[in-house]
TIMIMAR-921486 format. One record per residue (C-alpha): residue in three letters; x negated, y, z negated. Coordinates in steps of 0.05 Angstrom, whole numbers, plus 32768, in hexadecimal, padded with zeros to 4 digits. Layout:
N
AlaXYZ...
// end
This chain:
324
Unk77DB83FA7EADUnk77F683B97E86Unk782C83E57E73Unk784784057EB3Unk783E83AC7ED2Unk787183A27E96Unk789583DE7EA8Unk789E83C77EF1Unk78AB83737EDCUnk78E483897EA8Unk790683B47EE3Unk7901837F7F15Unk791983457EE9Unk795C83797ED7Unk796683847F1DUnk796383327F27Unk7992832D7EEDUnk79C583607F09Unk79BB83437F4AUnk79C783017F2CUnk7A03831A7F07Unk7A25833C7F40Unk7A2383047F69Unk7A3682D47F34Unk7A7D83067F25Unk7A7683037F79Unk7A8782BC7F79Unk7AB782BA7F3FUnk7ADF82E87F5CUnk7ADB82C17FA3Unk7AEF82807F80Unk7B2882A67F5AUnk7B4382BE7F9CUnk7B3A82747FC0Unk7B58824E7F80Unk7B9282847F7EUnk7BA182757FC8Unk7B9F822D7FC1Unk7BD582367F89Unk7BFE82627FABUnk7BFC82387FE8Unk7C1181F77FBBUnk7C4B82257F9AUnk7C65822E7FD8Unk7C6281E97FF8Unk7C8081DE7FAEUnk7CB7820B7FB4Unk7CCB81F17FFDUnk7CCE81A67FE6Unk7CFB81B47FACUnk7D2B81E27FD9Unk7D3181A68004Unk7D39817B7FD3Unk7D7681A97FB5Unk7D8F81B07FFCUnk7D8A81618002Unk7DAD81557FC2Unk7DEA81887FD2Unk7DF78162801AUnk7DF781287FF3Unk7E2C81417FB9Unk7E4C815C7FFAUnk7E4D811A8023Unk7E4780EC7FEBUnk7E9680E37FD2Unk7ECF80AD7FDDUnk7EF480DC8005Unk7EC280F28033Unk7EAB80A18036Unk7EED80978051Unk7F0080C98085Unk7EB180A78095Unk7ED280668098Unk7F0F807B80C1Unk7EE3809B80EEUnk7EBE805D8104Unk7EFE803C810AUnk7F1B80718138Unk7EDE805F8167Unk7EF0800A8163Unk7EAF8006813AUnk7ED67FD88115Unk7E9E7FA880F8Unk7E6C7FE280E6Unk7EAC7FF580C2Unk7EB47FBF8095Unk7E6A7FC1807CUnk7E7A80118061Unk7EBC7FF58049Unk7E927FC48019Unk7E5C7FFF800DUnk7E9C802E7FF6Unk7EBE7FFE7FCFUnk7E7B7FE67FA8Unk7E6F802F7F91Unk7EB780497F88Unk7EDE800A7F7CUnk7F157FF07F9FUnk7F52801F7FB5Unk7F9680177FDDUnk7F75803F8015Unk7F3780178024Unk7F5A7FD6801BUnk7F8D7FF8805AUnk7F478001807AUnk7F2C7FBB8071Unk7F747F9F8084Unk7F6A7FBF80C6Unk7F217FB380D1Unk7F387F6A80B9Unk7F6B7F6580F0Unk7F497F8C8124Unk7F0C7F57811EUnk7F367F1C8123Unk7F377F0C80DEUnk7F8C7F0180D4Unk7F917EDF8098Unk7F5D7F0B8073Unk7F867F488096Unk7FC47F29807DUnk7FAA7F21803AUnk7F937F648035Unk7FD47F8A8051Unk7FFA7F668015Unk7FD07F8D7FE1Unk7FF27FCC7FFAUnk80377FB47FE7Unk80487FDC7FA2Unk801080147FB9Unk8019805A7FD9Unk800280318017Unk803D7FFF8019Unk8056801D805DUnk801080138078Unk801B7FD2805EUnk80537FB8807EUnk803B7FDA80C5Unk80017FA680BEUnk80277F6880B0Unk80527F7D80F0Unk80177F81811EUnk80017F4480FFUnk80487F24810FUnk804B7F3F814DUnk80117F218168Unk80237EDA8149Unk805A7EEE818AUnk80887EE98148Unk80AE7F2F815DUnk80E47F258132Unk80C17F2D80F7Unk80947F62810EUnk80D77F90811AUnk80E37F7C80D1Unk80A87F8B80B9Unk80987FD380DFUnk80DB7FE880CEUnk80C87FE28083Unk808C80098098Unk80C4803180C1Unk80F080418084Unk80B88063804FUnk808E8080808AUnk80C5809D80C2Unk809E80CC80E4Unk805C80A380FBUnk806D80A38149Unk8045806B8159Unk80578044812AUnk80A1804E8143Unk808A80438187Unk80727FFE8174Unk80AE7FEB8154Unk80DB7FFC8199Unk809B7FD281B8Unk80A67F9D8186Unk80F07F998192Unk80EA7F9B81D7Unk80CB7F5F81D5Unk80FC7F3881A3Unk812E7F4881D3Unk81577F8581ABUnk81567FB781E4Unk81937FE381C6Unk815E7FED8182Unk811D7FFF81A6Unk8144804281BFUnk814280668182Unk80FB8060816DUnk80E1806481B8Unk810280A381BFUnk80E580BF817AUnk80A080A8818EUnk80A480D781CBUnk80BF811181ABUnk80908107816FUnk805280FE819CUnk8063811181E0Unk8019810A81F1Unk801580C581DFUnk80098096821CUnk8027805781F7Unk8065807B81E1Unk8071808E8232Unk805E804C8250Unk8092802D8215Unk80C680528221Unk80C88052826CUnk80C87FFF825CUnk810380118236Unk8123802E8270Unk81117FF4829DUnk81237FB6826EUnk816C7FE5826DUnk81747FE782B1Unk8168803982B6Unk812E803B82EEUnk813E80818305Unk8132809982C3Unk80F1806E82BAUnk80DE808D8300Unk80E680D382DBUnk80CF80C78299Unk808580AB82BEUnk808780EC82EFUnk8092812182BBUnk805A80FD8299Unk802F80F282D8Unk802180B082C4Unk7FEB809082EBUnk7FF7805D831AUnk7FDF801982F5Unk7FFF803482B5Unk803D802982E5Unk802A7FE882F8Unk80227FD182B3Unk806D7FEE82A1Unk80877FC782E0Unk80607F8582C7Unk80727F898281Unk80BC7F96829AUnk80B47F5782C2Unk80A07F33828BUnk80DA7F4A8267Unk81097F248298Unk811D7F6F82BAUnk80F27F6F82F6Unk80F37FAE8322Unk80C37FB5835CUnk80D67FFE8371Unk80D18021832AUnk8092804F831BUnk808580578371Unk804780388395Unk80048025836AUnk7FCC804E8382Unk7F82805C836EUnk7F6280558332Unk7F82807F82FAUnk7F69809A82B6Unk7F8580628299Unk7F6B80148294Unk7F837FE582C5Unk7FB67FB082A7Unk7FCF7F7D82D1Unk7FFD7F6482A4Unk801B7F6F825FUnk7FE87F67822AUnk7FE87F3E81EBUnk800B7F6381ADUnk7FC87F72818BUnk7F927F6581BBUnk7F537F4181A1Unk7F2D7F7681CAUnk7F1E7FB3819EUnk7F467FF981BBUnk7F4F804881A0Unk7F92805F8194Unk7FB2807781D2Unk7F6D809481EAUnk7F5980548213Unk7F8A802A8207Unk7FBE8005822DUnk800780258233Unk80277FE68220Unk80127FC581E0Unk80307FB7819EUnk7FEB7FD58177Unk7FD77FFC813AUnk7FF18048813CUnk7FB880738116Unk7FD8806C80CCUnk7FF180B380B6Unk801680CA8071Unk803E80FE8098Unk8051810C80DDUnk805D815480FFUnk80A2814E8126Unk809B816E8172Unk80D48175819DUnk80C1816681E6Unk80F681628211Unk80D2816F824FUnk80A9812B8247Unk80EF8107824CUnk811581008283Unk815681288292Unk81908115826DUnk81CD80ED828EUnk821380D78276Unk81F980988269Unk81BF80A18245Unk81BD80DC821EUnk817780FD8219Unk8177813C81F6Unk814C814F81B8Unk81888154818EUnk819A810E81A0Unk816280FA8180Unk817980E08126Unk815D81198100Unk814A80EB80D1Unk810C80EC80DEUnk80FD812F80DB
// end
């Protein structure tokens, strides 16, 4: 009897033991499976941050260069943020040193934020770089809105000489000599301007001024119809015309409504203290700062000029092929 009791306890306590052992490989098998989803789960979130990372540090490599800092910086120009533009100016030369083309981008910021003499200073710096032309253009503006005209024909037609294709930069100099009182040079570069940029507002309203100042309404009259230049852009011609000592009340027809263009009652300042885009929102009439470019595509457009007479040849091939 003692026997088959031991017989029965020794079964019972190797079925507990089994038991015991089953559930114990149970739950180390349950807590291999949670740790080995807990690591898997931590690879991946692993995995994700470094391929952000990686993609982080390529659009930096990507973004992150002088050149790409620049076309930044002439960006921000292009929309008048002018004094934003001079903080990335210091940012860009800090890492990358100083170079002629962000001292041509402070020079402008400079004079674009009232800051002459600093502008002045900076423009000189050019002279004896790739950016001499650039240069020169500056210290004409700068001239130009001393009212010294004179010297700013000099000076843009240094700029002229090593960079002949930049049409607004030629249509400032016929501005510029316009007002110094050389009607027989603004021609030339006026009617370059056109032909080089035939889209350009200023190089239209300057040359129909041209036309005026010389006494040639009817083809003023023309030149602003085959351009359909809005009516206050007319006005402004006829006032700046008047200014100019050639007053003509019947050239450019009736002012009507409000056109695309801003309202200006009278021939503004040479460089406006007021910040402005290049011929996007800008007034026709203004001796400004043309967008600086190395080269310049040439574009006949003869049907933005006028028909030709005796007097006043107009044709494309009347136009000096050198600037082409």
């Amino acid at each position: 009897m003692k026997t088959l009791n031991a017989l029965v306890q020794a079964r019972t306590a190797s079925r507990s033991l089994a038991c015991a052992a089953a559930a114990a490989a149970a739950l180390a098998i349950t807590g291999c499976a949670g740790m080995k989803d807990q690591y898997g789960a931590t690879a991946d979130a692993q995995q994700r941050m470094a391929a952000e990372a990686a993609a982080e540090t390529k659009a930096g490599a990507a973004v992150d260069t002088k050149a790409t800092y620049l076309r930044l910086v002439e960006q921000m120009q292009k929309e008048s943020l002018w004094f934003a533009s001079l903080a990335h100016i210091d940012a860009l030369e800090q890492r990358w040193g100083v170079s002629p083309e962000s001292t041509r981008l402070r020079a402008d910021a400079l004079r674009q934020t009232g800051q002459a003499a600093s502008s002045e200073d900076a423009y000189k710096r050019l002279m004896g770089t790739p950016l001499e032309s650039a240069g020169y253009r500056g210290l004409g503006l700068l001239a130009g809105a001393r009212g010294n005209f004179a010297e700013s024909v000099r000076l843009l037609k240094q700029a002229q000489r090593q960079n002949p294709t930049d049409a607004l930069l030629l249509s400032d100099l016929g501005y510029a000599s316009l007002r110094a009182g050389m009607a027989d040079e603004a021609r030339l570069p006026l009617m370059q301007a056109l032909q080089l940029r035939p889209d350009s507002t200023q190089a239209q309203a300057n040359l129909a001024l041209y036309f005026i100042v010389t006494r040639q309404n009817e083809q003023a009259a023309r030149l602003m119809d085959a351009n359909n230049m809005p009516a206050t852009a007319r006005a402004a011609v006829r006032d700046a015309a008047q200014q100019l000592g050639a007053v003509s009340s019947t050239v450019g027809g009736p002012v009507g409504a409000a056109p695309a263009l801003p309202v200006v009652a009278t021939l503004p300042p040479p460089v406006p203290s007021a910040t402005v885009r290049d011929d996007a929102a800008a007034p026709p009439l203004m001796l400004k700062a043309s967008r600086w470019s190395a080269t310049g595509a040439v574009r006949t457009a003869s049907q933005q000029i006028p028909a030709a007479d005796p007097a006043l040849p107009l044709s494309p091939n009347s136009i000096a092929r050198g600037t082409q």
